[in-house]
C-alpha positions in Angstrom: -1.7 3.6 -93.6 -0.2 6.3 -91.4 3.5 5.6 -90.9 3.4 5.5 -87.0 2.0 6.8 -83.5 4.0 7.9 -81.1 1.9 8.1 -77.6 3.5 10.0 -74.8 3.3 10.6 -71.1 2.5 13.6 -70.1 4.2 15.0 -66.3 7.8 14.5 -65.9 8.0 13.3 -70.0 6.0 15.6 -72.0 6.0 18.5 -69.4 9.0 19.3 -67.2 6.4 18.9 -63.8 4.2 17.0 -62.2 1.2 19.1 -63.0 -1.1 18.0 -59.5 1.8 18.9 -57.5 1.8 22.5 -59.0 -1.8 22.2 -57.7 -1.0 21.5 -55.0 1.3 24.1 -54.6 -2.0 26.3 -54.7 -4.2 24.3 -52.3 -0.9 23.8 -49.4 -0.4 19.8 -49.8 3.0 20.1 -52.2 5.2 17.5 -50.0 2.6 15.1 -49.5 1.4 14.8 -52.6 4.8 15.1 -54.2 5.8 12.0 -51.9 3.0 10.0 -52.6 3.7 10.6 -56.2 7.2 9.5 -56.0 6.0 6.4 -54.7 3.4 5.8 -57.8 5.8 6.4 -60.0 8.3 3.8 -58.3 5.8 1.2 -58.6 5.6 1.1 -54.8 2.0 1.6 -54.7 -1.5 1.2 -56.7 -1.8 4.4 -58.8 -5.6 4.4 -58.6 -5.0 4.8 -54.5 -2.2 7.2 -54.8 -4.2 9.6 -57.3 -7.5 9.0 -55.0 -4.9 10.1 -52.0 -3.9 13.3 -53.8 -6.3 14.4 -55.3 -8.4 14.8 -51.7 -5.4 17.2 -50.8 -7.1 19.5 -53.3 -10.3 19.6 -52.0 -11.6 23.5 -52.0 -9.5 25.0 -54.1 -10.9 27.4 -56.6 -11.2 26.6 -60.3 -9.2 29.8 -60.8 -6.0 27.3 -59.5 -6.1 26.2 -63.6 -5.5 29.6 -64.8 -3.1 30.6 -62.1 -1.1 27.1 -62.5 -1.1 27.1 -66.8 1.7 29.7 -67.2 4.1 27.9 -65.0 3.0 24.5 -66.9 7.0 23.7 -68.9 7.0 21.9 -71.9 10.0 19.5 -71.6 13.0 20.1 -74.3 12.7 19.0 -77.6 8.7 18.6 -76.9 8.0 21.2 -80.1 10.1 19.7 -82.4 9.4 15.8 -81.7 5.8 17.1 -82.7 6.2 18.3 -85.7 9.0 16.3 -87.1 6.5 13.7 -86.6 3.7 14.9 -88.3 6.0 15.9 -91.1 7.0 12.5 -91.3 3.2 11.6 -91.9 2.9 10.3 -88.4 0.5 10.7 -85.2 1.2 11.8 -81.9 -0.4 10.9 -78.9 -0.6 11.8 -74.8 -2.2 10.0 -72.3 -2.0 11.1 -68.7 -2.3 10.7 -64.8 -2.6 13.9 -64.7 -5.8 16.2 -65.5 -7.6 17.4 -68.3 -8.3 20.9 -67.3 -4.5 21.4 -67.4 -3.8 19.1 -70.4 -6.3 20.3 -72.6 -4.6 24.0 -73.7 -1.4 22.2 -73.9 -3.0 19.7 -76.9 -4.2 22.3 -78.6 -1.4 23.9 -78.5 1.1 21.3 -80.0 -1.6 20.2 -82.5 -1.7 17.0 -80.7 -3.7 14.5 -82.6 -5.2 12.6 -79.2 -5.4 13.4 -76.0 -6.6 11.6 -72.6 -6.6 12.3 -68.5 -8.4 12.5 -65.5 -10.9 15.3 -64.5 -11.4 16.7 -61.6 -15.2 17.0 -59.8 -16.3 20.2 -58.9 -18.9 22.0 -57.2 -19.9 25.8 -56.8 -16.4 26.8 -58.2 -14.6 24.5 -56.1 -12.7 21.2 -56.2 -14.6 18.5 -54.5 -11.3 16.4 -53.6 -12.5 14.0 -56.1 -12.2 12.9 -59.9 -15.2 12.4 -62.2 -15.4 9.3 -65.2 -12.9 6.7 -65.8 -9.0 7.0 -63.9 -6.7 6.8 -65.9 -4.3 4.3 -64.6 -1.8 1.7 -65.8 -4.6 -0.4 -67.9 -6.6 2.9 -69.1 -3.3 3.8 -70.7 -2.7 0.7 -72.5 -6.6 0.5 -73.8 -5.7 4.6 -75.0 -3.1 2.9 -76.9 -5.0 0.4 -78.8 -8.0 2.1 -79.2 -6.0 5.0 -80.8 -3.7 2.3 -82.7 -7.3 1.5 -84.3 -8.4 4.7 -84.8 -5.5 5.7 -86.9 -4.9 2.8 -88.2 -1.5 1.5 -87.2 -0.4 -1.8 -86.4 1.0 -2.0 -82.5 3.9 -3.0 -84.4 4.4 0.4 -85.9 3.5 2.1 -82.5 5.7 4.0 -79.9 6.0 4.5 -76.2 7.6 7.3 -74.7 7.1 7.3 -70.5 8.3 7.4 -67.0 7.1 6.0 -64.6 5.4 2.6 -63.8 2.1 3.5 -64.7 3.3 3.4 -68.2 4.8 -0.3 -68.2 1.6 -1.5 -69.6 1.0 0.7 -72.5 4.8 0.2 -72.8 4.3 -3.6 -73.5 2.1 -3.6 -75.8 3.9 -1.0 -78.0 6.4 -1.9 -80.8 9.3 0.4 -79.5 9.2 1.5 -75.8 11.1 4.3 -74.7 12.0 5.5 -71.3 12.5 8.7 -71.0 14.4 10.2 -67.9 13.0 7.1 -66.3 12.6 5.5 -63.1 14.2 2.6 -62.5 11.4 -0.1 -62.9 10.7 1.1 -66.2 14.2 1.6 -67.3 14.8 -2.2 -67.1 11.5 -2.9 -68.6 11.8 -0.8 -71.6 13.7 -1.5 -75.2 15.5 1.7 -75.0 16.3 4.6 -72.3 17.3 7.7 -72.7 18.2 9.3 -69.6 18.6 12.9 -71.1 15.7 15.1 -70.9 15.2 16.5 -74.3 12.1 14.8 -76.1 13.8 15.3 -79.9 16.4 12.7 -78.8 13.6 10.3 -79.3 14.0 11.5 -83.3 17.2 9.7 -83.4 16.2 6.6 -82.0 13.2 6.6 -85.0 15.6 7.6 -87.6 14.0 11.3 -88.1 16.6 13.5 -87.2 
């Protein structure tokens, strides 16, 4: 049985940013959908809406956005080594995110992730519709990540961690055997076993008893 799975959440815990609002950045909608987002994140509003909200902001920007967005994409400190310490410890890591596949994916394949998740974005002739396609990944699509990858690699939820931010996470958080927030908000601070409010993802190594 693998030793544990760590799932994290991607923008403000595994990545420095809020990946659609560098996006947005590119399509001239940063404060809005940076305000909206705060809200999410609060818990102040349904995530589901919020991302709908945001994500029609975006609506004719080029594909070329991804390419152009990617190199200012920041790994959060600690995020290389939390990785492999992990895996050296014969254990999984997982993200699951609010945030989009297109900018997600080089990042997984990059840290040698073993399970990655997020929205995609529709598009058409080369250009964002203002729409996602397939499943949003919102507060319960996090949690079923979590279980569904818990059976996949078979761990217990006992044996599983949560590492997150905001309170889209609270579910997944839950249902995990150690929650973590990381750098938090306040709502998920309160909620969570244990919060670390400095942002370098290896301090979560101490907490597991790997560093």
């Amino acid at each position: 049985m693998t030793r544990l799975l760590v799932v994290l959440d991607v923008d403000s815990t595994l990545i420095s940013q809020e990946a659609i609002e560098l996006l947005a950045d590119e399509a001239g909608s940063r404060d809005l959908v940076a305000a909206i987002t705060a809200r999410a994140m609060a818990g102040e509003i349904d995530f589901a809406h919020s991302l709908a909200d945001r994500v029609a902001t975006l609506a004719g920007l080029d594909t070329a956005a991804f390419d152009r967005v990617a190199p200012r994409i920041e790994l959060t400190r600690g995020a290389r080594e939390l990785v492999a310490k992990i895996h050296a410890a014969g254990g999984r890591v997982a993200v699951v995110s609010g945030g989009f596949h297109e900018l997600l994916d080089p990042i997984a394949r990059d840290l040698g992730l073993d399970a990655h998740r997020a929205n995609r974005l529709a598009v058409a002739d080369g250009r964002l519709t203002g729409n996602t396609t397939g499943p949003v990944i919102d507060a319960e699509a996090k949690a079923q990540a979590l279980r569904e990858w818990a059976h996949q690699f078979d761990v217990p939820l006992s044996h599983t961690v949560v590492v997150g931010d905001g309170a889209n996470d609270l579910k997944m958080m839950a249902l995990a055997g150690l929650s973590i927030a990381f750098d938090a908000q306040h709502v998920v601070r309160t909620a969570a076993h244990i919060s670390l409010p400095e942002r370098d993802l290896s301090t979560v190594l101490a907490v597991l008893g790997l560093r």
